[in-house]
N, C-alpha and C positions, 0 to 999 in steps of 0.2 A: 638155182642159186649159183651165180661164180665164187670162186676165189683163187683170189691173184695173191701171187707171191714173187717175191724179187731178192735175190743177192747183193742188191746195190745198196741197202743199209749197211752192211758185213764190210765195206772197200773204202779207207778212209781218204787214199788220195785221187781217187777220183768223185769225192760228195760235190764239189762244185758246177765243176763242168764237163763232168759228165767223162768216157774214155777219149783222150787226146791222144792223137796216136804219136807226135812229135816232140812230147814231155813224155815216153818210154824211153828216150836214153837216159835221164835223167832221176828213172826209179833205182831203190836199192833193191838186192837181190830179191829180200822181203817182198817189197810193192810188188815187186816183180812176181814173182811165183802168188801171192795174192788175189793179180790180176787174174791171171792164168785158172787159178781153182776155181772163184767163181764163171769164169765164165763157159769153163767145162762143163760148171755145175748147169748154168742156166743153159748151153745146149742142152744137154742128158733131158733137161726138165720139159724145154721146148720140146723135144721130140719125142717124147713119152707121154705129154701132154694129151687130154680127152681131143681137145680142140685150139687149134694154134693158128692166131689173129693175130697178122704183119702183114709188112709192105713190101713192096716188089725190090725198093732202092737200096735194098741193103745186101749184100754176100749172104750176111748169117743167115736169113730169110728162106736160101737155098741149102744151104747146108744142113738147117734143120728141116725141111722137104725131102732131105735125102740122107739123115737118118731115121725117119720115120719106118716106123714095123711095117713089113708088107700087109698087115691085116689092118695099119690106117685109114682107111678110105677118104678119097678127095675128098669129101662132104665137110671134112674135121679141119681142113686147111683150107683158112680165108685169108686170100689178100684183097687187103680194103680200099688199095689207090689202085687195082685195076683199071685197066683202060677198055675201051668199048671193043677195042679192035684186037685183045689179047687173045690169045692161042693158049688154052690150055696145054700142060705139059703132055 
């Protein structure tokens, strides 16, 4: 049984379309620190997570890779648009 959970109900100005990063000058402090807490949140969660399913094209992707517990083991971290010719870490 999974279950998924997400911070992006809790984030009112990004419901649309999603994080833009070029409409950040344009948040108040609020939005601003907002943004910030959940997406500390949703690290913390990605990297504490049993099993954590992403893609190679995004930074966070890495970031959460390398705050994972030493006692992670690879097996728990799948990236799903791998390519044939990747090089594990």
């Amino acid at each position: 049984m999974w279950h998924f959970v997400s911070e992006c109900d809790h984030l009112s100005n990004e419901d649309i379309n999603g994080f833009v990063f070029k409409e950040m000058k344009d948040w108040t402090d609020e939005q601003t620190d907002a943004h910030y807490h959940k997406f500390i949140t949703e690290l913390i969660a990605m990297a504490s997570a049993k099993y954590f399913i992403g893609v190679s094209t995004t930074n966070v992707t890495y970031w959460v890779y390398f705050m994972r517990h030493l006692e992670a083991y690879d097996d728990t971290f799948e990236l799903v648009d791998r390519p044939s010719n990747f090089k594990p870490w």
